[in-house]
Backbone as JSON Lines, residues from 0, in Angstrom:
{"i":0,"aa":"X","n":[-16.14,29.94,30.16],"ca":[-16.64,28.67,29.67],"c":[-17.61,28.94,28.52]}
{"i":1,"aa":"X","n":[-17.41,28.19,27.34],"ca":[-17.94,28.35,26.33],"c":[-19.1,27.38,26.8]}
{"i":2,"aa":"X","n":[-20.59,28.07,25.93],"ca":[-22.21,27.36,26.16],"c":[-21.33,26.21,24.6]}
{"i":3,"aa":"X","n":[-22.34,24.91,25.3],"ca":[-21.78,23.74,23.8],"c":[-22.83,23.62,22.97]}
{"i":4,"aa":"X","n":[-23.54,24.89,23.11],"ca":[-25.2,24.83,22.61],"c":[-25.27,25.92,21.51]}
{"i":5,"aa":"X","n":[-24.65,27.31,21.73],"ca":[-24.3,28.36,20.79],"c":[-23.0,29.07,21.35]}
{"i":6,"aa":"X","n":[-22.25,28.23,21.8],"ca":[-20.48,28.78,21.9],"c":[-20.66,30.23,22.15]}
{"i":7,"aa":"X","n":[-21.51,30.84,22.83],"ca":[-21.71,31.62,23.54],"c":[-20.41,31.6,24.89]}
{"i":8,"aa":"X","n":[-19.73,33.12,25.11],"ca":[-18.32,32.45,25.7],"c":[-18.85,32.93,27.51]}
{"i":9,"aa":"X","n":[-19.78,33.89,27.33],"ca":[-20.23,34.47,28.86],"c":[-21.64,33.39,29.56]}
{"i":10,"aa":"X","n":[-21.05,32.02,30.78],"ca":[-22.32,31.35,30.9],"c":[-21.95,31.94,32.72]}
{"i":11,"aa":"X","n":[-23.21,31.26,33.13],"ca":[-23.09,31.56,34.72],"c":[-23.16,30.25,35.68]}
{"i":12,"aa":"X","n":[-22.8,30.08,36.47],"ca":[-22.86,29.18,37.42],"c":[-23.98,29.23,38.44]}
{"i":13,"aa":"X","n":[-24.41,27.98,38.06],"ca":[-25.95,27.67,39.23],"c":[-25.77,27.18,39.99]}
{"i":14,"aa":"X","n":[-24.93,26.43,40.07],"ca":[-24.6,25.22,41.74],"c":[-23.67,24.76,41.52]}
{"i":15,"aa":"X","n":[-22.38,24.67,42.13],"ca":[-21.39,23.69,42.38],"c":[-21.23,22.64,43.45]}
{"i":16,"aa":"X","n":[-21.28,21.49,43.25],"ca":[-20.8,20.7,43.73],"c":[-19.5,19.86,44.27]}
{"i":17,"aa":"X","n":[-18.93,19.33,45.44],"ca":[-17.84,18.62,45.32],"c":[-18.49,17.11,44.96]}
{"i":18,"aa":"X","n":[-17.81,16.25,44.12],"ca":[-18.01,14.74,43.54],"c":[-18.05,13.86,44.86]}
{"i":19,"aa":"X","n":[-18.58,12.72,44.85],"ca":[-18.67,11.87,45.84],"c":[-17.12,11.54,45.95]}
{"i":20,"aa":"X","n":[-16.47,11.35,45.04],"ca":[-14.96,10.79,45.77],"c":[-13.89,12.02,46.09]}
{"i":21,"aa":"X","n":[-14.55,13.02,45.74],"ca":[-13.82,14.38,45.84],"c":[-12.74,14.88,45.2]}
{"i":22,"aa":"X","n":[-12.45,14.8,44.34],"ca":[-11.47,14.9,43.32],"c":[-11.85,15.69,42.28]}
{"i":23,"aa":"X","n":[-13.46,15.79,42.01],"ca":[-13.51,16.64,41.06],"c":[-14.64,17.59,41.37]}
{"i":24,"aa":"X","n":[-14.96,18.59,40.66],"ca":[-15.92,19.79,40.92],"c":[-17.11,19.88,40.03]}
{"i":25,"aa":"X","n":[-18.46,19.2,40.17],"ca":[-19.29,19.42,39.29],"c":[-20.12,21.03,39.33]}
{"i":26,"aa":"X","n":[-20.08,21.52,38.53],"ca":[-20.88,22.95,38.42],"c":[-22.16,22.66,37.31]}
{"i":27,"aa":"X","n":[-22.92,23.22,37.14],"ca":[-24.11,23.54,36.72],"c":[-24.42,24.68,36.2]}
{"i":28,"aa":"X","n":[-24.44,24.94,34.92],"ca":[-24.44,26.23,34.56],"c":[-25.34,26.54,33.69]}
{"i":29,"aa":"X","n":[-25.98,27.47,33.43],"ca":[-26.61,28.52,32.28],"c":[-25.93,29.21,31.16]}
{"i":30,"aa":"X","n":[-26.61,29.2,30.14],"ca":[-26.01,30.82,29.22],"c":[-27.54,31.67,28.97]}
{"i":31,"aa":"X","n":[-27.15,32.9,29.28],"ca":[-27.96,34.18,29.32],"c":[-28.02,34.1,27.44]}
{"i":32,"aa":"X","n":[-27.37,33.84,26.73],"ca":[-27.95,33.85,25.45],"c":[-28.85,32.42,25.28]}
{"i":33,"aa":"X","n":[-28.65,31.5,24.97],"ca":[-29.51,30.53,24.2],"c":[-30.35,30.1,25.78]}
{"i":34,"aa":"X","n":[-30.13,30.34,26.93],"ca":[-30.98,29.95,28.11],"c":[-31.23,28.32,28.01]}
{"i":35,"aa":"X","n":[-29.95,27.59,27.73],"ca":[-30.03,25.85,28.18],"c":[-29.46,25.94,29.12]}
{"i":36,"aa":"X","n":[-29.58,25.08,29.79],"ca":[-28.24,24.59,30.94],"c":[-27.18,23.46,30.69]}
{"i":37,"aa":"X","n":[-26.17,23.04,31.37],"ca":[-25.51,22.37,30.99],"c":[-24.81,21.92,32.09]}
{"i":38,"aa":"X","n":[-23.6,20.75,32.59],"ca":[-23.12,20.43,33.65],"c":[-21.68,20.49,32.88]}
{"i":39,"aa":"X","n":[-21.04,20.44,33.98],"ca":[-19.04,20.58,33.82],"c":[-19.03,20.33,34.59]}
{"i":40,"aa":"X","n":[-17.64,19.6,34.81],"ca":[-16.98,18.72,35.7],"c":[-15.23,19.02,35.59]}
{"i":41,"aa":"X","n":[-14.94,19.69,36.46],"ca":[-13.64,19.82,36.67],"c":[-12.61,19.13,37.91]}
{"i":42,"aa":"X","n":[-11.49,18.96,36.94],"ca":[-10.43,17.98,37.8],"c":[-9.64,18.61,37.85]}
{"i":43,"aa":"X","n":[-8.81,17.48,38.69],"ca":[-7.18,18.3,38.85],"c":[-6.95,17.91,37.79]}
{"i":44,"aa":"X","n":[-5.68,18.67,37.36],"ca":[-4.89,18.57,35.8],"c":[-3.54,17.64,36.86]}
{"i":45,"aa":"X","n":[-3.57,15.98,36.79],"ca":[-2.72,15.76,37.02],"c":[-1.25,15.63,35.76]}
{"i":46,"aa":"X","n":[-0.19,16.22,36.41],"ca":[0.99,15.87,35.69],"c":[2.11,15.06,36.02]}
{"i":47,"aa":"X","n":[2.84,14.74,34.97],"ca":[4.37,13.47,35.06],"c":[5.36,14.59,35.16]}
{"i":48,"aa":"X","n":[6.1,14.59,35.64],"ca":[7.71,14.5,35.62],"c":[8.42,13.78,35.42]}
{"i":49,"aa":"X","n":[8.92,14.25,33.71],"ca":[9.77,13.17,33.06],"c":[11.64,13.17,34.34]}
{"i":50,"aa":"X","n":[12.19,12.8,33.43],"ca":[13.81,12.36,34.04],"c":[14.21,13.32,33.32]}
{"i":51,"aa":"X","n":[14.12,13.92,32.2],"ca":[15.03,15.01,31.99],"c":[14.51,16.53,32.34]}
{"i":52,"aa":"X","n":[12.99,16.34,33.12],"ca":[12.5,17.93,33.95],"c":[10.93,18.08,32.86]}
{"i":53,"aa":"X","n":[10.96,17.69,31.68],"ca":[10.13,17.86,31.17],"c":[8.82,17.37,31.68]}
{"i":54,"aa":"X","n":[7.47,18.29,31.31],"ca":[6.58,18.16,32.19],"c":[5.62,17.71,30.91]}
{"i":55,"aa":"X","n":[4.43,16.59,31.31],"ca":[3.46,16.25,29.92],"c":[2.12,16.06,31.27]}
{"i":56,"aa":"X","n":[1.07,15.76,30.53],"ca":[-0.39,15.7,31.42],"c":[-0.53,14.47,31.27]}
{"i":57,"aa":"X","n":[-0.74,13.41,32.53],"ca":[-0.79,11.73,32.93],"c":[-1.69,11.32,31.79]}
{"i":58,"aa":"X","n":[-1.52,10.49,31.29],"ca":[-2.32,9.5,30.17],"c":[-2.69,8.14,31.12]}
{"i":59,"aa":"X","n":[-3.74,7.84,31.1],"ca":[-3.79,6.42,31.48],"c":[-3.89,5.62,30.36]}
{"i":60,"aa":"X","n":[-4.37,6.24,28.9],"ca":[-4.12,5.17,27.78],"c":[-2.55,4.72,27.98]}
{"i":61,"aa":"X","n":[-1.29,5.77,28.39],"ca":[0.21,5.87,28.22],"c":[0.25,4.21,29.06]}
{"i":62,"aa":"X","n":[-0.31,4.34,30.31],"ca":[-0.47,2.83,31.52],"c":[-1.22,1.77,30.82]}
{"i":63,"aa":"X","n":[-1.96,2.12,30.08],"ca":[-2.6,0.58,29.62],"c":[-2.02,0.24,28.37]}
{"i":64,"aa":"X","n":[-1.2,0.93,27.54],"ca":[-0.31,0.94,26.54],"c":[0.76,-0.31,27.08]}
{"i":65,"aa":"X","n":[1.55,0.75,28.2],"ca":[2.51,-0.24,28.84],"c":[2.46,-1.71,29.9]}
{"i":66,"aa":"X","n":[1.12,-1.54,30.08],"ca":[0.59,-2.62,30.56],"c":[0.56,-3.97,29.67]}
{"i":67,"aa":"X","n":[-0.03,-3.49,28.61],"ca":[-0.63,-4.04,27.26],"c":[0.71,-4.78,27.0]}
{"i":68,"aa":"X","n":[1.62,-4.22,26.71],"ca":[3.14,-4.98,26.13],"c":[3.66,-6.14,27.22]}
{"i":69,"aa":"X","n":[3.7,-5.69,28.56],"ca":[3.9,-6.44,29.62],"c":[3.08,-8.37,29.45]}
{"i":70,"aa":"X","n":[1.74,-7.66,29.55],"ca":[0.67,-9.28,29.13],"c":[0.3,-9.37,27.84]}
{"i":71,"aa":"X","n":[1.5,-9.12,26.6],"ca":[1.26,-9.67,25.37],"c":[1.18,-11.49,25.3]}
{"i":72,"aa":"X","n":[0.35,-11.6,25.45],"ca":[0.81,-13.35,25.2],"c":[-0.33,-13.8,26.36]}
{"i":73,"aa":"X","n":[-0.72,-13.31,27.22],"ca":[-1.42,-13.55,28.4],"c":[-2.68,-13.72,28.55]}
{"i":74,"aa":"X","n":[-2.99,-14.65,29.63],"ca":[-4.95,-14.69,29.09],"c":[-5.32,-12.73,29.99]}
{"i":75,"aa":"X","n":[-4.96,-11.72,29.9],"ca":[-5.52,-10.97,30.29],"c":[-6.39,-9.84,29.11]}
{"i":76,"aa":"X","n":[-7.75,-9.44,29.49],"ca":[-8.62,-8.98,28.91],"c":[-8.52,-7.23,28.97]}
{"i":77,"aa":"X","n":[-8.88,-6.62,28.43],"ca":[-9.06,-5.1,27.92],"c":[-9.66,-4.51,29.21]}
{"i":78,"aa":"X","n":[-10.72,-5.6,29.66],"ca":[-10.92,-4.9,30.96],"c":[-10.22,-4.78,32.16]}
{"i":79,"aa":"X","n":[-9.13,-5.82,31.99],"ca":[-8.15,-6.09,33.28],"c":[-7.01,-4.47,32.95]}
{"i":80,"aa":"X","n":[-6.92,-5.07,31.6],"ca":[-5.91,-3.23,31.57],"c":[-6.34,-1.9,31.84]}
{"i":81,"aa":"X","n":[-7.89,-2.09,31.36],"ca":[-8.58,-0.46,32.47],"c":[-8.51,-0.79,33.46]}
{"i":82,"aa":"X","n":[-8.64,-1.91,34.08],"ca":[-8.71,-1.29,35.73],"c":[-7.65,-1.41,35.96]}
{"i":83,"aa":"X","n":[-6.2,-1.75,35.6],"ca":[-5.36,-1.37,36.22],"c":[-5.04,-0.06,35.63]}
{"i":84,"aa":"X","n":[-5.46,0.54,34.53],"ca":[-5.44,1.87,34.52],"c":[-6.07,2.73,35.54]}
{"i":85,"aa":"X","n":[-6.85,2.71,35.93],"ca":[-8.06,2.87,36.59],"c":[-7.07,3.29,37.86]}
{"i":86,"aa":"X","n":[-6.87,2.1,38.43],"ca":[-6.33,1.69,39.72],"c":[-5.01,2.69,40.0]}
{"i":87,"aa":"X","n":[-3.9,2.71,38.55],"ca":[-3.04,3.71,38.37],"c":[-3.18,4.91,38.88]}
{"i":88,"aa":"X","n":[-4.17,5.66,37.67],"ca":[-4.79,7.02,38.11],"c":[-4.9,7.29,39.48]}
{"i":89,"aa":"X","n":[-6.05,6.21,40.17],"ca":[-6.66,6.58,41.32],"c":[-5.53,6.44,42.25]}
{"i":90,"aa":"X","n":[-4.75,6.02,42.43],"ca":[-3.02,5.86,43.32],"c":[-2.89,7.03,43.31]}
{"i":91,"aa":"X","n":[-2.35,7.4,42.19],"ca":[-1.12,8.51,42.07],"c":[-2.5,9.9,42.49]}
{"i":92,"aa":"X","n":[-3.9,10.12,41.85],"ca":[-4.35,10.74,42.49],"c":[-4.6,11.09,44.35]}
{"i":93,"aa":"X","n":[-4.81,10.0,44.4],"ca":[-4.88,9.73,45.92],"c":[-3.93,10.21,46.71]}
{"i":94,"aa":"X","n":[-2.57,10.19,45.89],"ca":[-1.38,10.79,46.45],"c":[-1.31,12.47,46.93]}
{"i":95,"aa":"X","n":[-2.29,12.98,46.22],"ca":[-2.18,14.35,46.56],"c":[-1.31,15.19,45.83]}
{"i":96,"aa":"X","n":[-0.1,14.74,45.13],"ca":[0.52,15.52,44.5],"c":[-0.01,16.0,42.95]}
{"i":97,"aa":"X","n":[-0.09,16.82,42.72],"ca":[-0.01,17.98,41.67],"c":[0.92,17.07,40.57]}
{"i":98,"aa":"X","n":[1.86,17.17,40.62],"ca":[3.16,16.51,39.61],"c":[3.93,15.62,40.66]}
{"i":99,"aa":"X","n":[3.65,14.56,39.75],"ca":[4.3,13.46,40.05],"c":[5.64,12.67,38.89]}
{"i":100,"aa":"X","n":[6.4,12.13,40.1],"ca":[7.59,11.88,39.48],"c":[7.57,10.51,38.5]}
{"i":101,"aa":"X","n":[7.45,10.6,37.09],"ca":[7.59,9.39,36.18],"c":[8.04,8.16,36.57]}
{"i":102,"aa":"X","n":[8.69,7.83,37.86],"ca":[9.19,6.84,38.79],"c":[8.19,6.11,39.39]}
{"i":103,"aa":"X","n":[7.39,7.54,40.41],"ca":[6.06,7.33,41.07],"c":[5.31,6.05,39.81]}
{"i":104,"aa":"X","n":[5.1,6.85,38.74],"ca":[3.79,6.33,37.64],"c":[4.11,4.74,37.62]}
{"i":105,"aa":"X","n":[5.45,4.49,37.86],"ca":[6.0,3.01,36.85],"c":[5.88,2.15,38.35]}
{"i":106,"aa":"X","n":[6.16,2.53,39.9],"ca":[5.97,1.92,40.9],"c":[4.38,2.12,40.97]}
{"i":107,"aa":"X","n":[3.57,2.55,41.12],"ca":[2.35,2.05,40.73],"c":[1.52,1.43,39.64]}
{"i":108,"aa":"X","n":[1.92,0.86,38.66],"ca":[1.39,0.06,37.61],"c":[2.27,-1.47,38.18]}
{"i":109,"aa":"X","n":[3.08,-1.41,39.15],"ca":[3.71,-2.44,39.56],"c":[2.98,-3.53,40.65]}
{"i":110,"aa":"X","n":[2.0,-3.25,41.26],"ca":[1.22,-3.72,42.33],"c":[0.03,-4.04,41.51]}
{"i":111,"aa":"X","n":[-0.5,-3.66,40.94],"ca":[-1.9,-3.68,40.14],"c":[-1.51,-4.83,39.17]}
{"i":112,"aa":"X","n":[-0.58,-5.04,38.31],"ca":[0.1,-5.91,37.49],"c":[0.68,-7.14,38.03]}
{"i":113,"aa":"X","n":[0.97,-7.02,39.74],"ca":[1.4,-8.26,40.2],"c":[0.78,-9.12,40.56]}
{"i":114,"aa":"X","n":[-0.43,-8.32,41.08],"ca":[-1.85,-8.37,41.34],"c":[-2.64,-9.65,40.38]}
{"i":115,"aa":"X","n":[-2.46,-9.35,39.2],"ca":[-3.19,-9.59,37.81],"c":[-2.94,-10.72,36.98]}
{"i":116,"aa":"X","n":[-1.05,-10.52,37.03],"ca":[-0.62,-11.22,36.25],"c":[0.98,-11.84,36.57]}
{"i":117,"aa":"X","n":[1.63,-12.77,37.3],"ca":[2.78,-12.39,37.79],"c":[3.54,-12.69,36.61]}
{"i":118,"aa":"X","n":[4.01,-13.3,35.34],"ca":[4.41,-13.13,34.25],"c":[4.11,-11.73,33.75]}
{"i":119,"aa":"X","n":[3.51,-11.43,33.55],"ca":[3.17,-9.56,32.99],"c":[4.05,-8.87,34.5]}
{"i":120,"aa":"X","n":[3.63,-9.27,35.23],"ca":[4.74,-8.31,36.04],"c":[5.97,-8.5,36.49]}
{"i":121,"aa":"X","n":[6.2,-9.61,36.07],"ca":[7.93,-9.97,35.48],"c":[8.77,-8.98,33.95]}
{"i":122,"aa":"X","n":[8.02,-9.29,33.28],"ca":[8.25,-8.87,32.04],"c":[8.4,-7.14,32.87]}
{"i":123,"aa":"X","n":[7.28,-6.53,33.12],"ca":[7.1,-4.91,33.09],"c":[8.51,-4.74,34.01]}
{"i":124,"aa":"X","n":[8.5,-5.32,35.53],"ca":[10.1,-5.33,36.13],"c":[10.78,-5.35,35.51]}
{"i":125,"aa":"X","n":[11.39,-6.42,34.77],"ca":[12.45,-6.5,34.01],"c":[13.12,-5.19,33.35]}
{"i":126,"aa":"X","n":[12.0,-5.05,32.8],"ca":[12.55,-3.63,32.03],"c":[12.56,-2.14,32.9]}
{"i":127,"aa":"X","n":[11.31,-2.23,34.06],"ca":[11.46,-1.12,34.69],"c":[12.3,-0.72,35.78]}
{"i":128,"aa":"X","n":[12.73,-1.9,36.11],"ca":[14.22,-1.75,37.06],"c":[15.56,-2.17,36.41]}
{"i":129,"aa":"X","n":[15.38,-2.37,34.87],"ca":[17.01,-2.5,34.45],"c":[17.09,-3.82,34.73]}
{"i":130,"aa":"X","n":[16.56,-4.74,34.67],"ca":[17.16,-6.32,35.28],"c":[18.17,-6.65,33.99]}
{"i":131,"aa":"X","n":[19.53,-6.95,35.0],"ca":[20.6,-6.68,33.89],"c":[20.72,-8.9,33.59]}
{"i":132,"aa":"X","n":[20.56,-9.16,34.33],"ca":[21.18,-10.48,34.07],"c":[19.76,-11.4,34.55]}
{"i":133,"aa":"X","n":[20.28,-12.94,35.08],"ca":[18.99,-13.85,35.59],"c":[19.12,-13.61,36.38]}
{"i":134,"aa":"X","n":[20.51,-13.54,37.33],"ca":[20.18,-13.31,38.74],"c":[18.82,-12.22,39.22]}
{"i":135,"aa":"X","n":[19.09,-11.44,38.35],"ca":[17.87,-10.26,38.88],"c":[16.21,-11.05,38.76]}
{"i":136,"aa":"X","n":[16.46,-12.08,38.01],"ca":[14.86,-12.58,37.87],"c":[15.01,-13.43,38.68]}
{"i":137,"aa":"X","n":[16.03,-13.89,38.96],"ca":[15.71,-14.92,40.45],"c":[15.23,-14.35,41.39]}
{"i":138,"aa":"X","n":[15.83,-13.46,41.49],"ca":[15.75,-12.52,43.23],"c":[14.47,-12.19,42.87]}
{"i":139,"aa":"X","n":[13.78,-11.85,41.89],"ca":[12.44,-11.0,42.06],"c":[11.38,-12.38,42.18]}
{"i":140,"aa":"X","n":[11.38,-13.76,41.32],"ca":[10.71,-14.91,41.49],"c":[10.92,-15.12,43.07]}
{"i":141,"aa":"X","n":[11.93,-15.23,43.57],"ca":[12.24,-15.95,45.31],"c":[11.06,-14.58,45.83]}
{"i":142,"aa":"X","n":[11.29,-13.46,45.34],"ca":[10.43,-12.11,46.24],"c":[9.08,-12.63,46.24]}
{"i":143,"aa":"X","n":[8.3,-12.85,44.66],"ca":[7.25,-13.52,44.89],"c":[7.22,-14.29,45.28]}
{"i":144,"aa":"X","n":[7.7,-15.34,45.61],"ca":[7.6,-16.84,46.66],"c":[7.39,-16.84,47.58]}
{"i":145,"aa":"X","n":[8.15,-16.0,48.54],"ca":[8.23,-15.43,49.42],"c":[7.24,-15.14,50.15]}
{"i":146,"aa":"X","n":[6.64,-14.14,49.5],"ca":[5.47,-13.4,49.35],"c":[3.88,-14.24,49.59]}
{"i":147,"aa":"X","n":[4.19,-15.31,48.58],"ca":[3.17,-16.15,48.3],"c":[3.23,-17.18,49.73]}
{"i":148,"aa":"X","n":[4.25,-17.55,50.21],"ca":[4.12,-18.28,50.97],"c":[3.57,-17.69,52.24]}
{"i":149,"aa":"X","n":[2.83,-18.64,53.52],"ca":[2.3,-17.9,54.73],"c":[3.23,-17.59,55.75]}
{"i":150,"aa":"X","n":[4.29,-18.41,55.64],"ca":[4.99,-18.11,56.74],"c":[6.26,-17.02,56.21]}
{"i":151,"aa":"X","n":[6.57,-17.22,54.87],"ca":[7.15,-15.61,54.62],"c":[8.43,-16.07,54.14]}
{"i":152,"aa":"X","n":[8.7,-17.26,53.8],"ca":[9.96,-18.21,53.48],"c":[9.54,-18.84,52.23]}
{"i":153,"aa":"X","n":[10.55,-19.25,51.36],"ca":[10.48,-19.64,50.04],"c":[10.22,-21.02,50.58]}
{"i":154,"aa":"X","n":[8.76,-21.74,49.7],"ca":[8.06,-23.44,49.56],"c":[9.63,-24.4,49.61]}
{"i":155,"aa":"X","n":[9.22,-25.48,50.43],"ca":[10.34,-26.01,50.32],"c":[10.36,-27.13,48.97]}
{"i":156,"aa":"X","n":[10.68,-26.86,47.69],"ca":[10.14,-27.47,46.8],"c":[10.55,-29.23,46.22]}
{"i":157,"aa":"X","n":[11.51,-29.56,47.88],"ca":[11.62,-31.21,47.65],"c":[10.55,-31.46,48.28]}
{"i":158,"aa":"X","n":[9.47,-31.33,49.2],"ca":[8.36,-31.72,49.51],"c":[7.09,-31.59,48.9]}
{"i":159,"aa":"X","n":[7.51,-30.74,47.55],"ca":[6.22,-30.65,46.21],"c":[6.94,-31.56,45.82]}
{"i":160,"aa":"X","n":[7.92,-32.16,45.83],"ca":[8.09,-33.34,44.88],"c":[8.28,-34.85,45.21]}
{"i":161,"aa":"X","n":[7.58,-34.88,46.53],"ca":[7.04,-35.79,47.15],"c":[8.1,-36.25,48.58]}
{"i":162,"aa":"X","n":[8.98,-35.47,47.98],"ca":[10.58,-36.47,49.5],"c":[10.34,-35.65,50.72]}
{"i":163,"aa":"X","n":[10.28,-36.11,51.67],"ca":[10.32,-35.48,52.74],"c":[11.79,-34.21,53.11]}
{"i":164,"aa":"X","n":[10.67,-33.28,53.84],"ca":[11.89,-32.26,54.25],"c":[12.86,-32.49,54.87]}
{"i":165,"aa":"X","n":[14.11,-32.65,55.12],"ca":[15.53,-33.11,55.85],"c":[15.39,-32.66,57.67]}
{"i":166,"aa":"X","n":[14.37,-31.91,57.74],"ca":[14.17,-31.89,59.44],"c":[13.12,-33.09,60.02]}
{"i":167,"aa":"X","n":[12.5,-33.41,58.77],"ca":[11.31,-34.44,59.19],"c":[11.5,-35.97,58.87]}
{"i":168,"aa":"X","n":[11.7,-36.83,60.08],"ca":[12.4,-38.21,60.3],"c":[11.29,-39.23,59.28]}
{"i":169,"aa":"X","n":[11.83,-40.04,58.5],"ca":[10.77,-40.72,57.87],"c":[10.55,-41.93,58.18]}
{"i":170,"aa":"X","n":[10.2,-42.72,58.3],"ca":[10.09,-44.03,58.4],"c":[10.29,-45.53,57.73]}
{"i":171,"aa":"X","n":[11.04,-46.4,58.3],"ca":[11.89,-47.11,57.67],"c":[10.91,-48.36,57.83]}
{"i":172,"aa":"X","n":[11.31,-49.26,57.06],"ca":[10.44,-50.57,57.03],"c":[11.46,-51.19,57.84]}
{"i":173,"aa":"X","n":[10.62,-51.86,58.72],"ca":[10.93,-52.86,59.56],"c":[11.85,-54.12,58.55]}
{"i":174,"aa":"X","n":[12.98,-54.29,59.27],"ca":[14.41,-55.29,59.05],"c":[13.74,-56.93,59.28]}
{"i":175,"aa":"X","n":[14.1,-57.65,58.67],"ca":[13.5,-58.52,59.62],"c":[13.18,-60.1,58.21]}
């Protein structure tokens, strides 16, 4: 480790630490030439695994890039795309793996985004599962509905539009 004080390349270690969330290694060090100290902080080197084997080091600018295109048009803010960067990272870290599969990266920016924005996470689906036709955006709208609803069944949406549901008897004005 080079001193950032006189690039001095021989420093020593005074204390290491593990980080409160544990993921990274703070050390504390000296250089025997200029005698400052200094702190470092080491991480895992997480990596992607592309689809054709090729290996690159995780970007979370790469996630808030692709985030960014997803909620073009959207009331979402710079800070909503770090933390779902944020949120990215900390997933796929959390995962434990070393190299992770470019698949992994795109199913986690998928929850954080649905989370956020369900238009932005229409759009990012669309493209990240191939949605070849509408049917595919139906099926994924009914998924969120679904979803959204409490009992786990798509809103019955003639009763948002005021008519009663066909199991529920309505009442007739008296004949007469």
């Amino acid at each position: 480790m080079h001193c950032p004080y006189c690039r001095h390349t021989d420093t020593r270690v005074l204390d290491s630490r593990v980080a409160e969330d544990g993921t990274s290694i703070r050390r504390r060090r000296s250089c025997p030439q200029c005698e400052k100290r200094f702190t470092t902080v080491e991480q895992m080197q997480l990596t992607v695994v592309k689809r054709s084997g090729a290996t690159e080091p995780f970007s979370r600018e790469k996630v808030i890039a692709g985030a960014r295109k997803a909620c073009k048009g959207r009331p979402v803010t710079d800070d909503d795309l770090a933390r779902i960067g944020s949120q990215v990272e900390d997933s796929l870290r959390g995962s434990g793996w070393a190299e992770v599969p470019a698949h992994e990266v795109g199913l986690a920016i998928l929850g954080p985004l649905r989370e956020l924005d369900e238009v932005a996470y229409l759009r990012f689906a669309s493209v990240y599962r191939a949605f070849e036709s509408a049917d595919d955006f139906e099926a994924e709208i009914a998924m969120l509905r679904a979803e959204r609803s409490p009992t786990g069944e798509e809103p019955d949406l003639t009763a948002a539009a005021g008519a009663a549901p066909p199991d529920v008897p309505t009442k007739q004005a008296p004949s007469g």
